[in-house]
C-alpha positions in Angstrom: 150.6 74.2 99.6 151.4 72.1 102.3 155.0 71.9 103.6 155.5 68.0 102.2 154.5 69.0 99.1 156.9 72.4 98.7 159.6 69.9 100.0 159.1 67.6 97.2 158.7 70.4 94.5 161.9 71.3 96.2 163.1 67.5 95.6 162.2 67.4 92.1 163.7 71.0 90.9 167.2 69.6 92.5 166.9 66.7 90.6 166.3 68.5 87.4 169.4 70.6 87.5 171.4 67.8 88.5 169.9 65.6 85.1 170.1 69.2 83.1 174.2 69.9 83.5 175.3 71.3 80.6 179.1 71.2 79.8 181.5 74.0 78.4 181.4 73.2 75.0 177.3 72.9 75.0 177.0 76.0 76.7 179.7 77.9 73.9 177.2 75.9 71.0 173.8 76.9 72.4 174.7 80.7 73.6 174.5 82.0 70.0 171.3 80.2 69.2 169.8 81.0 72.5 170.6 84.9 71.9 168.9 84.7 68.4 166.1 83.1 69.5 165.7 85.6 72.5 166.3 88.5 69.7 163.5 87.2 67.7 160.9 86.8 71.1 162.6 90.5 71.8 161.3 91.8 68.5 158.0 90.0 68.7 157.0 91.4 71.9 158.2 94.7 70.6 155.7 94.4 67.5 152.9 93.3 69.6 153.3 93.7 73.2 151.3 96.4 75.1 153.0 100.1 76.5 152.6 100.3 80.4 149.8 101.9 81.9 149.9 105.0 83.0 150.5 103.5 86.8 153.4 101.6 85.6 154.9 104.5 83.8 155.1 105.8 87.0 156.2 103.6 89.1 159.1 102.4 86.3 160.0 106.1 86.4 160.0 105.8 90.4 162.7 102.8 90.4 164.8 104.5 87.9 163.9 103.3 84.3 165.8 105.4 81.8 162.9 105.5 79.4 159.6 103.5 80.6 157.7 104.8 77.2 160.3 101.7 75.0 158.7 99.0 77.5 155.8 96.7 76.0 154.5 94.0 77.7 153.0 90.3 76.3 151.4 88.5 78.6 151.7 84.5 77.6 150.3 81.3 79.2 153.8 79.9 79.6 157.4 80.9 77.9 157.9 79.8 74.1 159.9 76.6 73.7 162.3 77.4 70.9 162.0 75.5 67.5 165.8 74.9 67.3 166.3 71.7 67.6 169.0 71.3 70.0 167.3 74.3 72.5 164.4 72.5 72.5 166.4 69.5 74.0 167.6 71.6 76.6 164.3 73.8 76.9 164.5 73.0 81.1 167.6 74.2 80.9 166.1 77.4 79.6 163.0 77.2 81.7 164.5 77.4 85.1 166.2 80.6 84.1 165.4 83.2 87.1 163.0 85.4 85.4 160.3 82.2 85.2 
């Protein structure tokens, strides 16, 4: 990518967490439903995720994972939006989050 266009990326992500602000009493309303939906994705990926390879058993053992074996990968073309309502209004809120 050119450096013009990583600048204006850069532009456009500011912008969106200017426009995406959420106040105290938002945040207090969508924490619970935010947690249940990441419980349900949680248990999801549990059910049908894959166990790590024999290569990242190892290397999760190596950085100090307490039990590598519980881990289970899903590998998805992008994250769920969630079908709550007032998530899915602030679903680039939740998509900016650092583990995207």
């Amino acid at each position: 990518m050119r450096r013009e266009g990583i600048q204006e990326a850069s532009r456009r992500h500011q912008s969106d967490i200017v426009n995406s602000t959420i106040t105290s009493e938002q945040f207090e309303m969508l924490l619970p439903l935010a947690c249940k939906w990441a419980t349900a994705q949680e248990q999801h990926i549990l059910a049908t995720g894959e166990a790590l390879s024999d290569t990242l058993l190892t290397d999760a053992r190596l950085v100090g994972v307490a039990v590598p074996e519980r881990i289970r990968l899903l590998y998805v073309p992008e994250i769920p939006i969630p079908d709550d309502p007032a998530l899915r209004l602030k679903r680039n809120f939740f998509r900016r989050s650092p583990a995207v």
